[in-house]
N, C-alpha and C positions, 0 to 999 in steps of 0.2 A: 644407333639412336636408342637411347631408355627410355622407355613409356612407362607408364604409373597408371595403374587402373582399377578404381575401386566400384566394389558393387553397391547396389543401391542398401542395401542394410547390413554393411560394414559398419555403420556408429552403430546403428540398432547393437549390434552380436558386442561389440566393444562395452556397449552399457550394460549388457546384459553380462559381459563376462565380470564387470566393477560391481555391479550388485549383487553377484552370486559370493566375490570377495568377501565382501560388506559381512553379508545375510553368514559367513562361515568365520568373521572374524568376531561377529555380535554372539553369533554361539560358545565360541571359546571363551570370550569375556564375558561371559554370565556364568559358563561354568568355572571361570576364575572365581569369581564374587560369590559365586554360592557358596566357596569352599570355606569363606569368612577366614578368621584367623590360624596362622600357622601352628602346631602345637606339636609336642614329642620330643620336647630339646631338654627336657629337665627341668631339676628346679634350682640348680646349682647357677650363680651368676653368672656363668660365662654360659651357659644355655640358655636362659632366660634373655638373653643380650641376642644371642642368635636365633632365638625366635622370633625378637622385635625387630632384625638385621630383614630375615626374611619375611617377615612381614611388611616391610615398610619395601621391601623389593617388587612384591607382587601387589598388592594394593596399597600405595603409600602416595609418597606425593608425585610432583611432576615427571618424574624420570622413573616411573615404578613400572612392571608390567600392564595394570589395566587402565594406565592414562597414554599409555602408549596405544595402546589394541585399540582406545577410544581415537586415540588422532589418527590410525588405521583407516580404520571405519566412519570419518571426517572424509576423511581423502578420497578414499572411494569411492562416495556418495555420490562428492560433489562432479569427480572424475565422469561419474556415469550420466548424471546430470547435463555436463560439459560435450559427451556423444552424441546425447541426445537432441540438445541444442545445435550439434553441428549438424548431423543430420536432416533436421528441417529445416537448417540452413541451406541446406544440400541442393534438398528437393527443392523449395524456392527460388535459390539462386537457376539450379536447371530447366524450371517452369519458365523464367523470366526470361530467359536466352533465349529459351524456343521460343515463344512467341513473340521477341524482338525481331527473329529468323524469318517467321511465317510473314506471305507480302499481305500486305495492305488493299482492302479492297478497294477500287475506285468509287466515288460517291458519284 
């Protein structure tokens, strides 16, 4: 027989491991953005095109590096958010069992 057996702050550590994600993906995306515009391709048209190629890659539009890191750091969040609420789902639902358990005193 398989038994499954979780400790009492397993969501906790799980959130904690989604926010730690989060907290190192919001680093890398800032030092994305700090880095502002790509530059060094020249001034010749076909480098100037490949500066705006690489630029629109890492800060551009929806498919670019830092709108990606941001729905990263989206997911995360809410991922850890989601532990957390399981968690005191946990302990509540476990509260409520035991004391369904516990007898009834006679009046």
């Amino acid at each position: 027989m398989n038994e499954i057996r979780l400790s009492p702050g397993a969501a906790e550590q799980c959130a904690q491991a989604c926010a730690r994600f989060a907290l190192g993906v919001q680093q890398a995306h800032a030092e994305v953005e700090s880095r502002g515009e790509i530059s060094g391709f020249g001034t010749l048209p076909s480098g100037m095109a490949l500066n705006a190629k690489y630029t629109d890659l890492t800060s551009g539009a929806s498919g670019s590096l830092t709108a990606m890191m941001q729905g990263h750091i989206e997911v995360a969040t809410k991922l850890a958010d989601t532990f957390r609420r399981m968690g005191e789902q946990y302990v509540e639902t476990d509260e409520a069992v035991a004391a369904s358990l516990r007898p009834t005193e006679p009046r």
